[in-house]
DRENFIMI-237625 format. One line per 3 residues: number of its first residue (from 1); for each residue x, y negated, z of C-alpha. Coordinates in nm, 4 decimals. Layout:
# residues N
NUM = X:Y:Z | ...
This chain:
# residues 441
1 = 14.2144:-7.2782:6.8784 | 13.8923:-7.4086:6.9416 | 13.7608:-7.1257:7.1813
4 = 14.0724:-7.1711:7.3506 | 14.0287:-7.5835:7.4130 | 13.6594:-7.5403:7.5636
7 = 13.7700:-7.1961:7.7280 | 14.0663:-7.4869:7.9149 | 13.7979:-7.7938:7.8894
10 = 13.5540:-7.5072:8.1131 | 13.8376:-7.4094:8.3724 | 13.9112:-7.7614:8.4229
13 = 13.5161:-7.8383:8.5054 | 13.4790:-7.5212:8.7460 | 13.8214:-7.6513:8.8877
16 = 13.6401:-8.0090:8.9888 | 13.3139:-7.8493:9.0714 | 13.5030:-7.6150:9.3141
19 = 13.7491:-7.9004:9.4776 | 13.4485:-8.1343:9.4935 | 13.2405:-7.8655:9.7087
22 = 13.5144:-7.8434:9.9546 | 13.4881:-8.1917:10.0470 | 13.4088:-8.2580:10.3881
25 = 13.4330:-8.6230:10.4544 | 13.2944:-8.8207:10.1414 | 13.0817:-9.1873:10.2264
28 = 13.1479:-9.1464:10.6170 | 13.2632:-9.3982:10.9114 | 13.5509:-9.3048:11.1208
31 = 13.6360:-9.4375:11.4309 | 13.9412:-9.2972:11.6513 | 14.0759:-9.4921:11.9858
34 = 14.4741:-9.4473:12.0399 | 14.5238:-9.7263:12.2560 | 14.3080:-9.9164:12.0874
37 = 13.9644:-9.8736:11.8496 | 14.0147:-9.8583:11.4786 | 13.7341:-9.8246:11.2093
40 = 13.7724:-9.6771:10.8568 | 13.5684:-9.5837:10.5762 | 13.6458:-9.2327:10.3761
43 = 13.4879:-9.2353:10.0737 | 13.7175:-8.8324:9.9867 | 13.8613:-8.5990:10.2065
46 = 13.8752:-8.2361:10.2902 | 14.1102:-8.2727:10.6031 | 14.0441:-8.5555:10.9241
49 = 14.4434:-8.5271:10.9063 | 14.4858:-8.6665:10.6275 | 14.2102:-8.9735:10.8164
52 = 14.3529:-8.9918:11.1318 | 14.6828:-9.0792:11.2756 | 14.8979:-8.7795:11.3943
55 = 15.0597:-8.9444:11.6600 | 15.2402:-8.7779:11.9874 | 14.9131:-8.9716:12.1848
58 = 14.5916:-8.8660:12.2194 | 14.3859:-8.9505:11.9719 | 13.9598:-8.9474:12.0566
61 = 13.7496:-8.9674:11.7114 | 13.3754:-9.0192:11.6398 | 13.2762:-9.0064:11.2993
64 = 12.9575:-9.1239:11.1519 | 12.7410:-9.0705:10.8113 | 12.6339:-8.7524:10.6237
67 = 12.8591:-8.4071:10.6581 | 12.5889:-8.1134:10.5252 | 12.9308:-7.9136:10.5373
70 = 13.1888:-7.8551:10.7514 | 13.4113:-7.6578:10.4634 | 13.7408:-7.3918:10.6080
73 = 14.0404:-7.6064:10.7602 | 13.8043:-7.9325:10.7762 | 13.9610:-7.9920:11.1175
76 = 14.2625:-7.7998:11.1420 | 14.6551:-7.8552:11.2097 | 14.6066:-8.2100:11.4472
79 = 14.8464:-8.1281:11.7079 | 14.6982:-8.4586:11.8826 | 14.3441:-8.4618:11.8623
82 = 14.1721:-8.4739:12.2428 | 13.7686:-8.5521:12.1365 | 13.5899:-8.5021:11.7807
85 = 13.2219:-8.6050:11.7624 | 13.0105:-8.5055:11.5090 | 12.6505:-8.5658:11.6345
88 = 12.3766:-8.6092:11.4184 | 12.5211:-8.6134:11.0606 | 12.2976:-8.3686:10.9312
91 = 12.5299:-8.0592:10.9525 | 12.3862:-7.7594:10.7993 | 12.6628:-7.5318:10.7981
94 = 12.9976:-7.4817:10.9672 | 13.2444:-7.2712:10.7392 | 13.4611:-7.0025:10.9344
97 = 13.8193:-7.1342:10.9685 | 13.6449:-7.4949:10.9850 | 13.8344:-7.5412:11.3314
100 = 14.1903:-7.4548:11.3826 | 14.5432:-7.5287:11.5537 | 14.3778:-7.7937:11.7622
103 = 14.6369:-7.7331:12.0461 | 14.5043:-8.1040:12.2726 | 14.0922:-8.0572:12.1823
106 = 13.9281:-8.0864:12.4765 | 13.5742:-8.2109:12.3626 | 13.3857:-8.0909:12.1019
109 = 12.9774:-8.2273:12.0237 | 12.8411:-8.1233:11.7617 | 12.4815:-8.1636:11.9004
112 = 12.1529:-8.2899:11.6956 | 12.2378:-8.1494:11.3670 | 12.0517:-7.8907:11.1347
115 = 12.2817:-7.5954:11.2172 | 12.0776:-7.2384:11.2014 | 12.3262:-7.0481:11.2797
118 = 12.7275:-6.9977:11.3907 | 12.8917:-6.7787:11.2476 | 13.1447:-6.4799:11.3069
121 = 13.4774:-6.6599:11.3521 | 13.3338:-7.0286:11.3318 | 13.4792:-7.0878:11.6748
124 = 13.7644:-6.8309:11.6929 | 14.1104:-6.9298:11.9099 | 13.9409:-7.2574:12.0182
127 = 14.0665:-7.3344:12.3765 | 13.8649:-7.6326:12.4806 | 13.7185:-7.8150:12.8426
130 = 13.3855:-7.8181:12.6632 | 13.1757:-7.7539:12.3286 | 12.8205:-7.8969:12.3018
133 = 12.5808:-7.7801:12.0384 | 12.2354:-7.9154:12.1409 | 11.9498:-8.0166:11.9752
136 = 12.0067:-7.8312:11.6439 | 11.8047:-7.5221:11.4830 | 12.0325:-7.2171:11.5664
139 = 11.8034:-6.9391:11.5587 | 12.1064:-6.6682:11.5608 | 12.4578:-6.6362:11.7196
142 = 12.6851:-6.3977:11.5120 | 12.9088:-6.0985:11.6982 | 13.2890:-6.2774:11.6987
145 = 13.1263:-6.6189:11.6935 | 13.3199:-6.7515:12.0020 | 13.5492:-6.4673:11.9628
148 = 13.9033:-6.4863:12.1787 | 13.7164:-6.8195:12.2981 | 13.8560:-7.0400:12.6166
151 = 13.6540:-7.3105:12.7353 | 13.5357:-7.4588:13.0595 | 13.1691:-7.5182:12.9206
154 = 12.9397:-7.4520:12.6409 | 12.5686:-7.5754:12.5617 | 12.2995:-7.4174:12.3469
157 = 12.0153:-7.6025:12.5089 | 11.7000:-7.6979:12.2882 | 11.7735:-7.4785:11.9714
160 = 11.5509:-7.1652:11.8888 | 11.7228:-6.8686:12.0049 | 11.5061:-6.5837:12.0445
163 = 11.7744:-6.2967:12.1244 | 12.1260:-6.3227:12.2772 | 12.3166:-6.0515:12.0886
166 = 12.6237:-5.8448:12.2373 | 12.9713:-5.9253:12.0956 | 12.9207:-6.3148:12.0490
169 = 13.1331:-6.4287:12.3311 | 13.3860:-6.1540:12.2244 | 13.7432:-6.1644:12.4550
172 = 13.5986:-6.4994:12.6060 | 13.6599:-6.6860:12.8393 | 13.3927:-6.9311:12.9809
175 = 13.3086:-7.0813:13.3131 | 12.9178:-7.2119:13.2388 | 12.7015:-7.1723:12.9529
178 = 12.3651:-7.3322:12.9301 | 12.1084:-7.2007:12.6924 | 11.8298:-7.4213:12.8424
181 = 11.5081:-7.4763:12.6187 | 11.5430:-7.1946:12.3527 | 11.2720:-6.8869:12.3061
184 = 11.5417:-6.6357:12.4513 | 11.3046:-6.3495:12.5518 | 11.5774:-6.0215:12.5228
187 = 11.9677:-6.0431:12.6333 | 12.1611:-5.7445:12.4975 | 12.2979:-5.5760:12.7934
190 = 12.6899:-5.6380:12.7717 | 12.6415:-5.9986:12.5973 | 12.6835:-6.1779:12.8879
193 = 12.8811:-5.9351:13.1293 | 13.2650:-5.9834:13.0167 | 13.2791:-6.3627:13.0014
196 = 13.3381:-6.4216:13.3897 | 13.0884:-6.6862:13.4265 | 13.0051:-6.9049:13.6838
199 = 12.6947:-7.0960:13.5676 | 12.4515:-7.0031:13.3610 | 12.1358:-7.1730:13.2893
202 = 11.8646:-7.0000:13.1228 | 11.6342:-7.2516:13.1729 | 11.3003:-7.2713:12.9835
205 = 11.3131:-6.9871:12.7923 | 11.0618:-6.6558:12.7893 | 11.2387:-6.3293:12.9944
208 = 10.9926:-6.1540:13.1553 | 11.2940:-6.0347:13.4158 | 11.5434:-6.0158:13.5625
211 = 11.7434:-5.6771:13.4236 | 12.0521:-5.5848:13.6107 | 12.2143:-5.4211:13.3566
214 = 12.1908:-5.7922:13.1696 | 12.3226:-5.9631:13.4693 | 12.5841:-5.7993:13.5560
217 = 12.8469:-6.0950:13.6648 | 13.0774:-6.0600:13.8762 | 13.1973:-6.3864:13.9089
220 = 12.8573:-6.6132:13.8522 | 12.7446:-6.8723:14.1224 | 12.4600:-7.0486:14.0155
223 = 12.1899:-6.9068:13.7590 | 11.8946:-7.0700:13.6489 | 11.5937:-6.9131:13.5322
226 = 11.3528:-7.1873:13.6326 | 11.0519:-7.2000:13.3091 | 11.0706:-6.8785:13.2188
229 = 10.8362:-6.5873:13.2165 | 10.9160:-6.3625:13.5001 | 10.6407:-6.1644:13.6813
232 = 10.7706:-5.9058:13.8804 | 11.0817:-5.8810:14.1330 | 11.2517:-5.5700:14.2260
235 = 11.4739:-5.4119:14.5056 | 11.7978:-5.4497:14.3442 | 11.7578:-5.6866:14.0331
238 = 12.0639:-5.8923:14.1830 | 12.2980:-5.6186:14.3099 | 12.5391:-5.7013:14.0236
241 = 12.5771:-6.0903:14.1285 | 12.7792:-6.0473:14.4274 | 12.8752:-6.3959:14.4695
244 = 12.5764:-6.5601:14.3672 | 12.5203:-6.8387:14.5816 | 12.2140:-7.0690:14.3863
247 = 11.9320:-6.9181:14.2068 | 11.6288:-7.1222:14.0784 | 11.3019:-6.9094:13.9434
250 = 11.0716:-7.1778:13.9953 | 10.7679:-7.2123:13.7599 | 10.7528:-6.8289:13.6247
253 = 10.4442:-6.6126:13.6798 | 10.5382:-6.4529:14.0181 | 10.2705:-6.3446:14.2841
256 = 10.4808:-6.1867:14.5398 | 10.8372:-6.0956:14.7161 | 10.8690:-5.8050:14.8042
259 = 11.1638:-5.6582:15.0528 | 11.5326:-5.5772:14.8773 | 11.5577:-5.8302:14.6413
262 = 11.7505:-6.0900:14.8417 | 11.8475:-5.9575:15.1409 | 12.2043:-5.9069:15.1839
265 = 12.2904:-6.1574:14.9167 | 12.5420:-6.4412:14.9696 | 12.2458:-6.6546:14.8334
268 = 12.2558:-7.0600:14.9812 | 11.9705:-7.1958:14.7705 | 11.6285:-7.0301:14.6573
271 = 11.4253:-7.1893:14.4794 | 11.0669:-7.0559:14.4225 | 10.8675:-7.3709:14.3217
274 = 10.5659:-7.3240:14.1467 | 10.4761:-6.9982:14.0789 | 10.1683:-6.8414:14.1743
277 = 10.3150:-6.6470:14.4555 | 10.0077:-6.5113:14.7574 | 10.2359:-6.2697:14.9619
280 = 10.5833:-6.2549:15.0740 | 10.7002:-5.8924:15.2852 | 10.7385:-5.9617:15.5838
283 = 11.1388:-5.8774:15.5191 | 11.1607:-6.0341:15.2214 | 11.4093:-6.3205:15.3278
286 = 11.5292:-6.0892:15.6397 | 11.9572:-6.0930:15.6713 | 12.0310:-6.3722:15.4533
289 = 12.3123:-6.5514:15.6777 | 12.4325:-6.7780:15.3869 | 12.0835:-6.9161:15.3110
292 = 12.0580:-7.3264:15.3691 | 11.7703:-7.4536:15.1868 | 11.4335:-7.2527:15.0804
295 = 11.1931:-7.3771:14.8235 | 10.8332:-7.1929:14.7819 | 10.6415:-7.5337:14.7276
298 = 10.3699:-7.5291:14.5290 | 10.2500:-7.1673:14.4951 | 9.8982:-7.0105:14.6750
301 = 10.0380:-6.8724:14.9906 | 9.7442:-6.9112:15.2556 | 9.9267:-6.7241:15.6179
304 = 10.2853:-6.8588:15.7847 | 10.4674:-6.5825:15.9286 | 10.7175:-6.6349:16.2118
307 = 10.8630:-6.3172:16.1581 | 11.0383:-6.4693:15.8243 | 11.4092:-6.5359:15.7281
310 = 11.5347:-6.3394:16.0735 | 11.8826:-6.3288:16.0466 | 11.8992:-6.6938:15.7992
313 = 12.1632:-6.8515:16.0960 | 12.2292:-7.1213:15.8816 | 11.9011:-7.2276:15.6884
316 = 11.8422:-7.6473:15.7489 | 11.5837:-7.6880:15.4755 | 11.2191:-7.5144:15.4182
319 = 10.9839:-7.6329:15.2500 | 10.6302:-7.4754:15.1889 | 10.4836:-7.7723:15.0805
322 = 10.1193:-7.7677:14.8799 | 10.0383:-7.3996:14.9691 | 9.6816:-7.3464:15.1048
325 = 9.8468:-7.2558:15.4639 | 9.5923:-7.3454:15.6826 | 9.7336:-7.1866:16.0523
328 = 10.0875:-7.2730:16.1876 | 10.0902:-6.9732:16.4229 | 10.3194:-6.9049:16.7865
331 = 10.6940:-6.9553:16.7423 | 10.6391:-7.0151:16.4164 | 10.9932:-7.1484:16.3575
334 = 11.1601:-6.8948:16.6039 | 11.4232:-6.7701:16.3599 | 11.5774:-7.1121:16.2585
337 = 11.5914:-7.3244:16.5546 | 11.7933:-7.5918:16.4459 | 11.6805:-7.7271:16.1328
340 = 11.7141:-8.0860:15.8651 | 11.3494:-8.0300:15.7434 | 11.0420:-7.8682:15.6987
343 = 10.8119:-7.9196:15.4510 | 10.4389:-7.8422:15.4896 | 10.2719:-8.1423:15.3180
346 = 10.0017:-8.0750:15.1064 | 9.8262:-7.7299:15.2829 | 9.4671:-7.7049:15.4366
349 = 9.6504:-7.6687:15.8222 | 9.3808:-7.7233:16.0697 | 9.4915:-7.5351:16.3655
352 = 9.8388:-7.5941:16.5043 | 9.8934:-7.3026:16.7710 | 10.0100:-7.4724:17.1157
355 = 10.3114:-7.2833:17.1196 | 10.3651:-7.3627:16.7633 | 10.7012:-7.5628:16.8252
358 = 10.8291:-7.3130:17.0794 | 11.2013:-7.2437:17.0079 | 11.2448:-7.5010:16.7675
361 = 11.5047:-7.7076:16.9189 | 11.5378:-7.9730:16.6570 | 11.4795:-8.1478:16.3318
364 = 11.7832:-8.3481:16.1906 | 11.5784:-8.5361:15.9612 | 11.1926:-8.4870:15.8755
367 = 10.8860:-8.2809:15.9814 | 10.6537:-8.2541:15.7428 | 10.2373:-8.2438:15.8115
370 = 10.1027:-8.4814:15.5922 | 9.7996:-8.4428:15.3910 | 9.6159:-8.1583:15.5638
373 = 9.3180:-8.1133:15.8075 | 9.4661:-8.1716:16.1082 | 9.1917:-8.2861:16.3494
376 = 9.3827:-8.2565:16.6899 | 9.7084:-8.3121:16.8117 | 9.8135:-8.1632:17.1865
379 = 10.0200:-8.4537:17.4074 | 10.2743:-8.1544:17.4536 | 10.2800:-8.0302:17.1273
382 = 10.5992:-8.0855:17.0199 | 10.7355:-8.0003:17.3712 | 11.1087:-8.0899:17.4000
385 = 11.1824:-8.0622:16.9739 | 11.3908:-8.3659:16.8401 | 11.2759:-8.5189:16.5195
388 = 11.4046:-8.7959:16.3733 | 11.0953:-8.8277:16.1253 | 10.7559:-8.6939:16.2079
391 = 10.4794:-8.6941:15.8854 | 10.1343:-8.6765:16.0323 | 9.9941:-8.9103:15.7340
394 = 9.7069:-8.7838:15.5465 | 9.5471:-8.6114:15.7731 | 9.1682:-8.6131:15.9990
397 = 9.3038:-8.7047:16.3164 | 9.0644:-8.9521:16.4867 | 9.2882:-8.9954:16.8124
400 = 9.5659:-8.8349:17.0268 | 9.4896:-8.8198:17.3427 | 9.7668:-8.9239:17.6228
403 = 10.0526:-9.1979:17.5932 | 10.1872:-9.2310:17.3021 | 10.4957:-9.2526:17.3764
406 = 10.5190:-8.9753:17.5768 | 10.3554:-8.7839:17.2916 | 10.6169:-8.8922:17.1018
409 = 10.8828:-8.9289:17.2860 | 11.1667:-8.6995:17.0947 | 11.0249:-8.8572:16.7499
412 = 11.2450:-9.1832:16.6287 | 10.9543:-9.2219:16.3804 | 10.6326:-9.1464:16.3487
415 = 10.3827:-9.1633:16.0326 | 10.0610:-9.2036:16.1299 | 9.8988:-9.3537:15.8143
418 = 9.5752:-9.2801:15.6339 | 9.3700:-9.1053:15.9340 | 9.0239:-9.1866:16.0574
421 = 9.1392:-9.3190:16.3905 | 8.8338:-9.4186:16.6208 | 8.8052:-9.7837:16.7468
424 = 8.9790:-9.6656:17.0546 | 9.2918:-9.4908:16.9087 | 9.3330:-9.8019:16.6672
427 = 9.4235:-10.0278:16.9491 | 9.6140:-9.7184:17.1591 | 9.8239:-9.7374:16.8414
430 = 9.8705:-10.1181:16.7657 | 10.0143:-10.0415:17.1441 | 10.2271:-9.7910:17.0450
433 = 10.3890:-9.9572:16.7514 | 10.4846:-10.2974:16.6972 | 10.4220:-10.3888:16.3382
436 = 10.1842:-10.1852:16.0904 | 10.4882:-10.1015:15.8331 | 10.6402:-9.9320:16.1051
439 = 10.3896:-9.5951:16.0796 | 10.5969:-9.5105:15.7678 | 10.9634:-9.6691:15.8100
């Protein structure tokens, strides 16, 4: 009789212990807006139904306080639920099964907590706008972990992912992904390839390339891989992006483009900033008739050539600004004629061919030149080129010889701060300008 009274008195303990580990919301603050904002202290629950009201309306919910655990069916069967927050309250672990039947979630944050990993099935059947999981400690992503996943957006950014296994985004479907800020240096070949992307930042991370056989997207637009780690280019690393349109690779290791990497592509925006990059082929940007805006600023290219971008009909921007350039050669600008800008700030240009400016027709909005060596300026430089802003700032120009405003004559404005100017040129242009400010305005 006894053995069988503690055997009960033991059941009924490991009964407790067991309900009271599958608590979910114990000590927290609730807050939900239906209409209007109502606060409510849980102090036990293992369900936000049982919390919340289950109304036809949509019902948005933050919830404050301590949740280590997010146990199975936590937040599950809430045919109304539109927005759950759970930021920062110290989640360790999500259960599989936590989330389910959520037929209105559209919003899902679950960023800066102390989650190390997801788990297969933690996120299965979701159909959400967008899931953010920043700022946490995931240093692994399970195979099935989004598995039969819809949603319009996901972010991974700032956690400590060092691979990108395949299977994780298993039967998903996802428009952009961001894994910004992690220590991603391998990608499994298919883990990325049946999700139909269309952004995908890789930002910050440490790939060392750019592997075809990893980005193999169909469907993706835009792809960032600025802060990364990537040394070499190759003929053919994007000929399975056939609609990409924006790619950023500034600040990797890169010392030159070579021919076949971009040519042919449907590319609108490069972005090359700050690499280390000495030599470009003389092809390398050749048939490119969707490119608008170029960015090499910033890396140690020392020679323009005019033979560049031939076949770029619709680039406006280029900008090659702190380079050590120090020639701007004949027709140097022969292949884009009618430009918004260009950027050459910052070089060590001293000689500026006389012919420079030849087919250049115009420039919508600014010429760049400041901060060089430029020690001379030809009255008929510029010929018959429109610019609307001219930057000649910076530079060792003691005086222009000729009018003025003849020299400038197709320039609305013209910045002509920070040069030596002789005594002469100093009153030629207090003449040519009416008020100090207006050298930079």
């Amino acid at each position: 009789m006894r053995s069988s009274l503690v055997n009960l008195l033991l059941c009924t303990f490991l009964l407790k212990v067991s309900n009271t580990e599958k608590i979910t919301f114990e000590n927290v603050t609730v807050r939900w807006y239906v209409g209007k904002e109502k606060q409510e202290t849980v102090y036990t629950s293992d369900n936000l139904k049982k919390i919340i009201p289950i109304e036809e309306e949509k019902v948005l919910v933050w919830i404050d306080g301590s949740i280590p655990i997010l146990y199975e069916k936590s937040v599950s069967d809430i045919p109304n639920l539109n927005l759950l927050s759970l930021s920062g309250v110290g989640m360790e672990e999500i259960k599989p099964g936590a989330f389910g039947n959520l037929p209105l979630l559209e919003a899902l944050f679950l960023d800066s907590n102390n989650l190390t990993e997801i788990k297969t099935d933690t996120f299965v059947d979701l159909n959400v706008s967008y899931i953010d999981l920043p700022s946490n400690s995931i240093v692994l992503l399970q195979p099935g972990a989004f598995k039969n996943f819809k949603a319009v957006r996901v972010e991974l950014d700032n956690n400590k992912l060092a691979e990108l296994p395949s299977g994780v985004f298993e039967n998903c479907t996802l428009g952009s992904l961001s894994l910004s800020d992690n220590l991603l240096h391998t990608i499994a070949p298919s883990a990325l390839s049946t999700i139909a992307l269309t952004r995908l930042s890789l930002f910050g991370n440490k790939l060392e390339e750019i592997q075809p056989e990893v980005f193999d997207m169909q469907e993706l637009i835009a792809l960032d891989l600025d802060v990364n780690l990537v040394k070499l280019l190759r003929p053919g690393d994007l000929r399975n992006l056939p609609k990409l349109k924006i790619l950023r690779l500034a600040r990797n290791e890169l010392k030159e483009i070579p021919e076949g990497v971009f040519n042919n592509t449907k590319l609108t925006r490069l972005d090359l900033n700050g690499n280390k990059i000495a030599k470009i082929a003389r092809k390398a940007f050749d048939d490119m008739p969707d490119l608008v805006a170029l960015y090499i600023n910033s890396n140690n290219l020392t020679q323009w050539d005019n033979n560049w971008l031939r076949g770029a009909k619709s680039l406006a921007h280029i900008s090659v600004n702190f380079n050590e350039i120090m020639e701007i050669p004949d027709e140097a600008f022969k292949n884009y004629p009618r430009m918004t800008s260009i950027g050459l700030q910052g070089n060590k240009i001293r000689k500026i061919s006389a012919k420079a400016f030849d087919k250049l027709e115009h420039v919508d909005f600014y010429l760049n030149l400041a901060s060089n060596d430029i020690d001379s300026w030809s009255p008929d430089l510029l010929g018959n080129v429109n610019v609307v802003l001219l930057g000649l700032n910076g530079n060792k120009l003691q005086c222009i010889e000729g009018d003025l405003k003849t020299v400038f004559k197709n320039v609305e404005v013209t910045n002509l701060r920070n040069n030596p100017w002789n005594e002469e040129c100093v009153n030629k242009i207090e003449e040519f300008i009416q008020t100090p400010e207006e050298l930079v305005d």
